[in-house]
MARKOL-926374 format. One line per field, with one value per residue (C-alpha): residue number from 1; residue in one letter; x, z, y. Coordinates in nm, 3 decimals, decimal comma, padded with zeros to 5 digits. Each point is the difference from the previous one (the first is absolute). Layout:
<pts>
pos	[NUM:...]
code	[a:...]
u	[X:...]
w	[Z:...]
v	[Y:...]
</pts>
This chain:
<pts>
pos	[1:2:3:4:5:6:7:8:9:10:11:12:13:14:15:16:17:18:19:20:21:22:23:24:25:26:27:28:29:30:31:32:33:34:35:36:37:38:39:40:41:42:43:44:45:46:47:48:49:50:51:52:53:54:55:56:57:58:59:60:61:62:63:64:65:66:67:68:69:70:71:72:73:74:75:76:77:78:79:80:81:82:83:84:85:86:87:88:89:90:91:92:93:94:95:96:97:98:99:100:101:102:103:104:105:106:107:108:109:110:111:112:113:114:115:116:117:118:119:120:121:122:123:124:125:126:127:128:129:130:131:132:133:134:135:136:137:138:139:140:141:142:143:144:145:146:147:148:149:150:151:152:153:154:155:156:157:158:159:160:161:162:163:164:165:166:167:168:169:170:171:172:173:174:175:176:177:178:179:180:181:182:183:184:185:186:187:188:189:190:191:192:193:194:195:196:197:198:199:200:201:202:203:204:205:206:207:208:209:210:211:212:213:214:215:216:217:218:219:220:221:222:223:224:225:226:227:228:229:230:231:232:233:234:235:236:237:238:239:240:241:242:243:244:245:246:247:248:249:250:251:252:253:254:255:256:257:258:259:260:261:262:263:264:265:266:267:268:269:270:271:272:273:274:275:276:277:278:279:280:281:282:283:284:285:286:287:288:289:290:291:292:293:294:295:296:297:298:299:300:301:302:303:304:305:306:307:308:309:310:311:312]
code	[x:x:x:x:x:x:x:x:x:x:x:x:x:x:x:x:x:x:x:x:x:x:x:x:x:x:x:x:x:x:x:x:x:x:x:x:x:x:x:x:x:x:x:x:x:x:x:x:x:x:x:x:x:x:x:x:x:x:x:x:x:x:x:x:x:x:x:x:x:x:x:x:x:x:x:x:x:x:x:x:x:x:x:x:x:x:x:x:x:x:x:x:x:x:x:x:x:x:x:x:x:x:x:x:x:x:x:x:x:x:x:x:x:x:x:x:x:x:x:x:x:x:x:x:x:x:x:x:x:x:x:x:x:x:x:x:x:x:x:x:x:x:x:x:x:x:x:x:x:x:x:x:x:x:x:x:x:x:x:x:x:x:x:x:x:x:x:x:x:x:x:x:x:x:x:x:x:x:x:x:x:x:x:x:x:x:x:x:x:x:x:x:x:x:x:x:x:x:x:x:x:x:x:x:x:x:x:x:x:x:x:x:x:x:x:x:x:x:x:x:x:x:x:x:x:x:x:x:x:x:x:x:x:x:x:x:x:x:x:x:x:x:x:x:x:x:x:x:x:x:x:x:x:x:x:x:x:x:x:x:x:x:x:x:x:x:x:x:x:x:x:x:x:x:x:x:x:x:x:x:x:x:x:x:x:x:x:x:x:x:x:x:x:x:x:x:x:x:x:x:x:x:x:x:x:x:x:x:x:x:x:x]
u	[00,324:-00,003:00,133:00,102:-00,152:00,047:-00,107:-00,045:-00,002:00,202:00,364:00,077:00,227:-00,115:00,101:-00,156:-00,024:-00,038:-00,216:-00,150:-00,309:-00,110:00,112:-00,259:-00,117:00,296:00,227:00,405:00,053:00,328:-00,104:00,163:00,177:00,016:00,040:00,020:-00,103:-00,118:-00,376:-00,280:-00,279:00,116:00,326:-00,087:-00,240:00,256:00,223:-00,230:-00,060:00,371:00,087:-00,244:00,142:-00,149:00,149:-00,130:00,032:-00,131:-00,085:00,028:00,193:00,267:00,176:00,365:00,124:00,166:-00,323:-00,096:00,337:-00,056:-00,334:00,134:00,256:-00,202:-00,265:00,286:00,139:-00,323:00,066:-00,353:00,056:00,093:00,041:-00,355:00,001:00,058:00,209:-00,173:00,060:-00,213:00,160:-00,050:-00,327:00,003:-00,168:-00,021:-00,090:-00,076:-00,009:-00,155:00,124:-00,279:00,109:-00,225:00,059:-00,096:00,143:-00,007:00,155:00,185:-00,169:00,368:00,124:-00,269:-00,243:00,222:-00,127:-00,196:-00,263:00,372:00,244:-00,251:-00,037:00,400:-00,031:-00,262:00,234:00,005:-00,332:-00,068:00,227:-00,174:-00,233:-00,093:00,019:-00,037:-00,115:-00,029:-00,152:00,334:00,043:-00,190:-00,350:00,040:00,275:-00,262:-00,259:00,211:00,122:-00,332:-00,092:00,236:00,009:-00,286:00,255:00,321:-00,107:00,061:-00,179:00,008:00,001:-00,089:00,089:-00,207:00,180:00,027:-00,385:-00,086:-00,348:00,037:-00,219:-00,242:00,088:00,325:00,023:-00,217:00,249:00,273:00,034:00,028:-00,018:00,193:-00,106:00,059:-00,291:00,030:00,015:-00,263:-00,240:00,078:-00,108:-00,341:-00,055:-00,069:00,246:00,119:00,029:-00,050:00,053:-00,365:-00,054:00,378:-00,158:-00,335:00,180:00,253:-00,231:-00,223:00,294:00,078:-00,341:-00,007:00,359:-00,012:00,347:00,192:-00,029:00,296:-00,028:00,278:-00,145:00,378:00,062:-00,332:00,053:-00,184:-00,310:00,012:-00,338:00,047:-00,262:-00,287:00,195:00,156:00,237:00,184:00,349:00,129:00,360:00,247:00,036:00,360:00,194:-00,044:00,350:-00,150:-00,241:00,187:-00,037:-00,231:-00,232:00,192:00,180:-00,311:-00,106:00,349:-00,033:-00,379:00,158:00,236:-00,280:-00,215:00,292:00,074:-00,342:-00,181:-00,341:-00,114:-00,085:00,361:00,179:-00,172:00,115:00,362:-00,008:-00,118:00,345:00,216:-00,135:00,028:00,371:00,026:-00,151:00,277:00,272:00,046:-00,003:-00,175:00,231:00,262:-00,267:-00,231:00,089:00,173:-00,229:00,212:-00,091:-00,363:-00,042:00,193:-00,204:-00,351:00,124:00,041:-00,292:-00,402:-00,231:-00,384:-00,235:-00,335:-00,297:-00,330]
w	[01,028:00,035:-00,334:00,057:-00,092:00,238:-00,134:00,259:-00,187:-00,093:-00,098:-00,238:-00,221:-00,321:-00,204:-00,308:-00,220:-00,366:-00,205:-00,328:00,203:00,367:00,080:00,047:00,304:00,123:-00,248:00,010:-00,254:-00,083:-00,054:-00,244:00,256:00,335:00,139:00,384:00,087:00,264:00,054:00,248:-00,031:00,293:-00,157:-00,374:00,073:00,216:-00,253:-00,297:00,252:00,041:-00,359:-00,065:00,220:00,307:00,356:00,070:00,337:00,067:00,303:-00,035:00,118:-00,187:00,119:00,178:-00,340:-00,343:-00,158:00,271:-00,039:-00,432:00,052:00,233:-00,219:-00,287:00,157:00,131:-00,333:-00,152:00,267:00,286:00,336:00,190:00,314:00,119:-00,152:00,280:00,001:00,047:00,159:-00,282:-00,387:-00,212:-00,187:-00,366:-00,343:-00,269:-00,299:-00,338:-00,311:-00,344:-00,347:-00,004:00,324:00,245:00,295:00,305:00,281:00,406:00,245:00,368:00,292:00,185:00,223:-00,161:00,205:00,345:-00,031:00,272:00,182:00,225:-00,316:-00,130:00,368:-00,041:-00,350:00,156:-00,096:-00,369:-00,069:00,182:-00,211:-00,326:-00,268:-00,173:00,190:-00,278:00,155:-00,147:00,105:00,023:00,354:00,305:-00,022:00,403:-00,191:-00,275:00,224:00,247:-00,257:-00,108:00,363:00,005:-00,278:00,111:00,334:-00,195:-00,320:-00,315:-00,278:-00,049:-00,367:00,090:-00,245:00,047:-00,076:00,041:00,042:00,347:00,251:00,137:00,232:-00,257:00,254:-00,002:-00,392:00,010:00,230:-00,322:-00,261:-00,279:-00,045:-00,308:-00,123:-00,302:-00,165:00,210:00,327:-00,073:-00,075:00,362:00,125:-00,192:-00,020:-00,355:-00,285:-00,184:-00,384:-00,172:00,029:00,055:00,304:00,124:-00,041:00,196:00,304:00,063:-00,028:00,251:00,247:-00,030:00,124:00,271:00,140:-00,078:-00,138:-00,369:-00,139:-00,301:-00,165:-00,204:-00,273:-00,152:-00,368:-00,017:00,173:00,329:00,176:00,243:00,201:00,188:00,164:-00,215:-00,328:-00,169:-00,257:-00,203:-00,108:-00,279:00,018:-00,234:-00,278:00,071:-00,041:00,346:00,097:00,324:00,239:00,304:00,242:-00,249:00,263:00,256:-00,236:-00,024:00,354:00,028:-00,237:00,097:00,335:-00,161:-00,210:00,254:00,216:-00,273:-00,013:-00,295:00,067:00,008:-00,362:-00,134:00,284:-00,166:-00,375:00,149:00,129:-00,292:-00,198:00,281:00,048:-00,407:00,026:00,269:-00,191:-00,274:00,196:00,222:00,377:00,206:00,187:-00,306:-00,220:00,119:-00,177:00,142:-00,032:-00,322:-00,133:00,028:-00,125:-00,332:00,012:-00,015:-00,229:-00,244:00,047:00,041:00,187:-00,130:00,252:-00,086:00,263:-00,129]
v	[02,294:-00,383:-00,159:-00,352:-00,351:-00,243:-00,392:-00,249:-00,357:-00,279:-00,050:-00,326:-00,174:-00,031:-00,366:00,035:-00,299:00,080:-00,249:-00,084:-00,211:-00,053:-00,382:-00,222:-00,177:-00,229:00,102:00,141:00,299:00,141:00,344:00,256:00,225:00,072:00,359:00,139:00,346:00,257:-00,063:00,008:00,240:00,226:00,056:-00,009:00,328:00,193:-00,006:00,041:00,388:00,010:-00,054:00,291:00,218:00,000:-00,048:-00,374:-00,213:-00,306:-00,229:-00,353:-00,299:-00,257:-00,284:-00,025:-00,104:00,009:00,065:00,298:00,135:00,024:00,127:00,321:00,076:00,033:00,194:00,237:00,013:00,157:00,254:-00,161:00,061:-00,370:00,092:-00,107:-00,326:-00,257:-00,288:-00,328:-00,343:-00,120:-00,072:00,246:00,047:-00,145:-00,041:-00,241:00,133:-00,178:00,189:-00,115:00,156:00,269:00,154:-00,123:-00,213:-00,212:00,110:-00,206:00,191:-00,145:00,275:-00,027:00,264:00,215:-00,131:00,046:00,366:00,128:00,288:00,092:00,062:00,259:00,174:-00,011:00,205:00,227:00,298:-00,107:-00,054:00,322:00,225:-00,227:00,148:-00,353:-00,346:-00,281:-00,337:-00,339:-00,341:-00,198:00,122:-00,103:00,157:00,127:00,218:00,121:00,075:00,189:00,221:00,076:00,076:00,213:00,203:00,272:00,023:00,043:00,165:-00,157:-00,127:-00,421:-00,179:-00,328:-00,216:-00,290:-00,265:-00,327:00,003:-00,050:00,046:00,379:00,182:00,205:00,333:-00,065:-00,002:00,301:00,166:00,009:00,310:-00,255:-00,331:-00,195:-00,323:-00,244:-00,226:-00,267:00,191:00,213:-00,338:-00,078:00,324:00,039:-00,335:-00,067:-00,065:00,310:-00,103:00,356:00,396:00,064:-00,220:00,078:00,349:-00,050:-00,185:00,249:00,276:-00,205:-00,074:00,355:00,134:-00,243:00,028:00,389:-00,018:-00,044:-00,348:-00,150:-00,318:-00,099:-00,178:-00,108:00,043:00,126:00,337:00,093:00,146:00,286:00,093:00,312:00,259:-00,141:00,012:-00,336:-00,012:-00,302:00,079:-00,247:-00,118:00,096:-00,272:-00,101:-00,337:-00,148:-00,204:-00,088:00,199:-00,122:00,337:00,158:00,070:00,087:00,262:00,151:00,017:00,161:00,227:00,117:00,073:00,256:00,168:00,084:00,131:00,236:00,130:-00,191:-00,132:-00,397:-00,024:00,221:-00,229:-00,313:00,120:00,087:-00,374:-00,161:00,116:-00,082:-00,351:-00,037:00,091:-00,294:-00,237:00,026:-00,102:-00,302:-00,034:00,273:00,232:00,026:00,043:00,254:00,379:00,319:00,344:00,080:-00,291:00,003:00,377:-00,120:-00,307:00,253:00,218:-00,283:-00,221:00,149:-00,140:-00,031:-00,023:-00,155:00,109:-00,036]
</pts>
């Protein structure tokens, strides 16, 4: 029986800046502290999976240098397969990341080698993907990649969590053509087209993407919780009220970790609560990789905190 996730996104270094303010317009800040990590969307979900448990490859591309040389041996220490990830001509994909006192951030990220991923590197992986139960894809790859996966995903038989993200024009049947698609505020305003400012129009949306796309529909909604619409049922699940350090990888934690539930079995909404306390864990810790929780973890974690979910 098929049991592996194969992710097929980007690979970056992370330079996060810590600071008290954004600097204005023109303006040299010193900032508070500077820390580099393992990053990129691609890689920060594999190894949420991995961390979790699960047997976790991924397909992407870094540069010929020290940066893509870190970034593999950090993936390979959290126990992802490497040995699809290609190695590029191009530098090696990177973030910037600035994060305020009250854990949230601005983040501009460098496309890199990430981008030197093509339609003939996934033909290469056929095998993988073939022997794959969940594919996760992410919009910090060429789209031809996306849309090729989701092409083929009837063919090879998997399921695809498309994690939307950065927001970018899609073909409506190729969106359709995913099992779920994961999305934060912002993101999802690009999608429907209309800005998403509380739970009962996050709720309406996602239900209506859901009937038109036939599939399961998140939005992340941040320290406010999230809202899953799934097979004409929508639920928000509040966040649990922790002490947010910084919610660098937050998201992708959960994508990560929603990957894992519904390997093991759960449905959407149980797979959506399950992500909800991993992402919390990730959010108390700084960086993404280093921060995001074990399996052990996260049970403890439940045990200890409840979760009231408000659905009127």
């Amino acid at each position: 029986m098929q049991k592996n996730i194969v992710v097929i996104g980007s690979i970056n270094q992370d330079i996060i800046m810590k600071v008290s303010r954004m600097p204005k317009l023109g303006e040299s800040m010193v900032v508070d502290e500077c820390i580099l990590a393992a990053g990129g969307k691609g890689c920060n979900q594999a190894v949420q999976a991995a961390k979790l448990g699960e047997s976790v490859s991924i397909i992407g591309a870094v540069g010929k240098d020290a940066m893509g040389t870190f970034l593999l041996t950090e993936a390979k220490k959290y126990r992802v397969d490497i040995s699809h990830v290609k190695q590029s001509e191009e530098t090696t994909g990177m973030a910037i990341a600035h994060v305020l006192t009250d854990g949230s951030l601005i983040c501009s990220v460098s496309r890199g080698a990430n981008f030197d991923l093509h339609k003939r590197e996934i033909d290469e992986s056929e095998s993988l993907l073939r022997s794959a139960a969940i594919v996760i894809l992410q919009n910090e790859v060429p789209e031809e990649v996306d849309y090729y996966i989701i092409e083929k995903a009837q063919e090879w038989h998997y399921k695809v969590i498309y994690n939307a993200a950065p927001a970018r024009a899609m073909k409506q049947s190729f969106i359709a053509g995913c099992d779920v698609v994961v999305v934060n505020e912002v993101e999802a305003e690009f999608y429907c087209g209309k800005a998403i400012n509380c739970i009962d129009i996050a709720k309406e949306e996602a239900l209506k993407l859901s009937h038109e796309m036939g599939n399961s529909w998140i939005f992340t909604l941040g320290a406010v919780g999230s809202v899953v619409a799934s097979n004409n049922t929508v639920l928000f699940i509040p966040s649990y009220k922790v002490k947010s350090i910084e919610s660098l990888g937050a998201g992708d934690s959960y994508v990560g970790a929603l990957s894992h539930a519904l390997l093991k079995g759960l449905d959407i909404f149980e797979g959506a609560r399950f992500a909800t306390a991993c992402s919390a864990l990730t959010v108390l810790k700084c960086g993404a990789q280093i921060a995001m929780p074990t399996l052990e973890e996260v049970e403890e974690f439940r045990k200890s905190h409840s979760l009231e979910e408000e659905n009127l």
